[in-house]
C-alpha positions as CSV (number, residue, x, y, z in Angstrom):
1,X,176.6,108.4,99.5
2,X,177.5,104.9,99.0
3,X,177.0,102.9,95.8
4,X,174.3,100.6,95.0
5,X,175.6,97.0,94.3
6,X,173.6,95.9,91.6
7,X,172.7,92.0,91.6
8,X,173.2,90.4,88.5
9,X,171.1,87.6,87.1
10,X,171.3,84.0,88.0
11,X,173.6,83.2,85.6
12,X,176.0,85.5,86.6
13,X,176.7,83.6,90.2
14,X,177.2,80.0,88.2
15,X,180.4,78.7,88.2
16,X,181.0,75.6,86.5
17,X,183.6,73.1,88.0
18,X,185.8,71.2,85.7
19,X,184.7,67.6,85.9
20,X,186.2,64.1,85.4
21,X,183.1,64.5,82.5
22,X,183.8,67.0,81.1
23,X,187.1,65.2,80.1
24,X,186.9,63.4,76.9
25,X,190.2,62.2,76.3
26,X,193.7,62.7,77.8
27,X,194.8,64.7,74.8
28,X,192.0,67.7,75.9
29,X,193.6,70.8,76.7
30,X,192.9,73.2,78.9
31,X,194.6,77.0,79.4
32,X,194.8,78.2,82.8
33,X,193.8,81.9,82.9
34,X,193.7,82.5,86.0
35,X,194.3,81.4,89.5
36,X,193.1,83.1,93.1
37,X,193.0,82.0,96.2
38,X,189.7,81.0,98.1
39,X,188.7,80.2,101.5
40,X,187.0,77.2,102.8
41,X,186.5,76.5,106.8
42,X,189.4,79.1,107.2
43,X,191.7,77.0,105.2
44,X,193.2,78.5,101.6
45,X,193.1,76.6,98.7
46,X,194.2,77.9,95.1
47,X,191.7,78.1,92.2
48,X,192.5,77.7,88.6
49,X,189.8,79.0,85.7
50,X,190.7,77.1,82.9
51,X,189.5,78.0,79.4
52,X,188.8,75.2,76.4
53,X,186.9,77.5,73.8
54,X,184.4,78.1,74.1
55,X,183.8,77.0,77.8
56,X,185.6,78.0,80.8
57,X,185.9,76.0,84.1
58,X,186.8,76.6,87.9
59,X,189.3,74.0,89.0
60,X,190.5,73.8,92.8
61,X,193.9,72.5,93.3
62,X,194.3,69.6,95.8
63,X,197.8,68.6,97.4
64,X,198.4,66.2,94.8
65,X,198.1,68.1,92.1
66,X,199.3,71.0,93.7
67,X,202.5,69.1,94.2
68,X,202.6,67.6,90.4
69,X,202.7,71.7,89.3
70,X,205.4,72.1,91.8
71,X,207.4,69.1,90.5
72,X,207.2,70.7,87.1
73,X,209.4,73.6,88.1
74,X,207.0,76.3,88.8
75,X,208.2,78.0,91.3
76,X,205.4,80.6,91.9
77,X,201.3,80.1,91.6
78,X,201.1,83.1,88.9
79,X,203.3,81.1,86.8
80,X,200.7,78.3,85.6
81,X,198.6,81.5,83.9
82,X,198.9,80.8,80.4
83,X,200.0,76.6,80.5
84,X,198.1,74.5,78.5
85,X,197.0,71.9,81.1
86,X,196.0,67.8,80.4
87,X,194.2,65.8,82.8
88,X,193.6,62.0,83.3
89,X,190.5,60.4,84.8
90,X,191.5,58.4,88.0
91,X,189.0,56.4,91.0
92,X,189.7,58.5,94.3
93,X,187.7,58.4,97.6
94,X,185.4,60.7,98.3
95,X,186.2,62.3,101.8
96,X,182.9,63.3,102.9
97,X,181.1,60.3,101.7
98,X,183.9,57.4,101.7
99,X,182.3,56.6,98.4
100,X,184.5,56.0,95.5
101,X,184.5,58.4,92.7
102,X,186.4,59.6,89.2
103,X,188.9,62.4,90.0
104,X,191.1,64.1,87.9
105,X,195.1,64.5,88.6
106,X,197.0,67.4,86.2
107,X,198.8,65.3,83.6
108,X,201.0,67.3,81.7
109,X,201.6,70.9,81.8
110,X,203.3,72.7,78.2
């Protein structure tokens, strides 16, 4: 007999991205405590959730930052769980809208 999936409430299925507002100051940190892989359009990204107590945020990696983690000497995604991540607020375009928006590129990793 197969089991029941049981459907939690709405706030169960709310994920809260980490935005350039959410970023107060450059000196915020952020621990990443997890990272997965998701699937958009058939294409694979990387997801970090990030944890500042007491909130927790979903952050997907784009090439640039991807490459900044790279260029930090990690050599495997599972190695940023646990770095304290800082961001900086930057004007980037918007590729679906051409509009231009704040952004947020990984500044530091400890």
């Amino acid at each position: 007999m197969a089991q029941e999936q049981l459907v939690g409430g709405w706030d169960d299925y709310i994920n809260v991205f980490l935005k350039a507002d959410d970023v107060k100051s450059q000196n915020d940190e952020y621990v990443c405590i997890k990272i997965e892989e998701v699937v958009f359009d058939d294409k694979k990204n990387l997801r970090l959730t990030l944890e500042r107590v007491p909130d927790k945020f979903l952050f997907d990696l784009n090439k640039t930052n991807l490459d900044f983690i790279k260029s930090k000497g990690i050599k495997h995604p599972k190695e940023i769980v646990g770095k304290r991540l800082k961001f900086r607020k930057v004007t980037v375009t918007n590729p679906t809208s051409k509009k231009e928006v704040e952004g947020l590129r990984i500044d530091a990793i400890n």
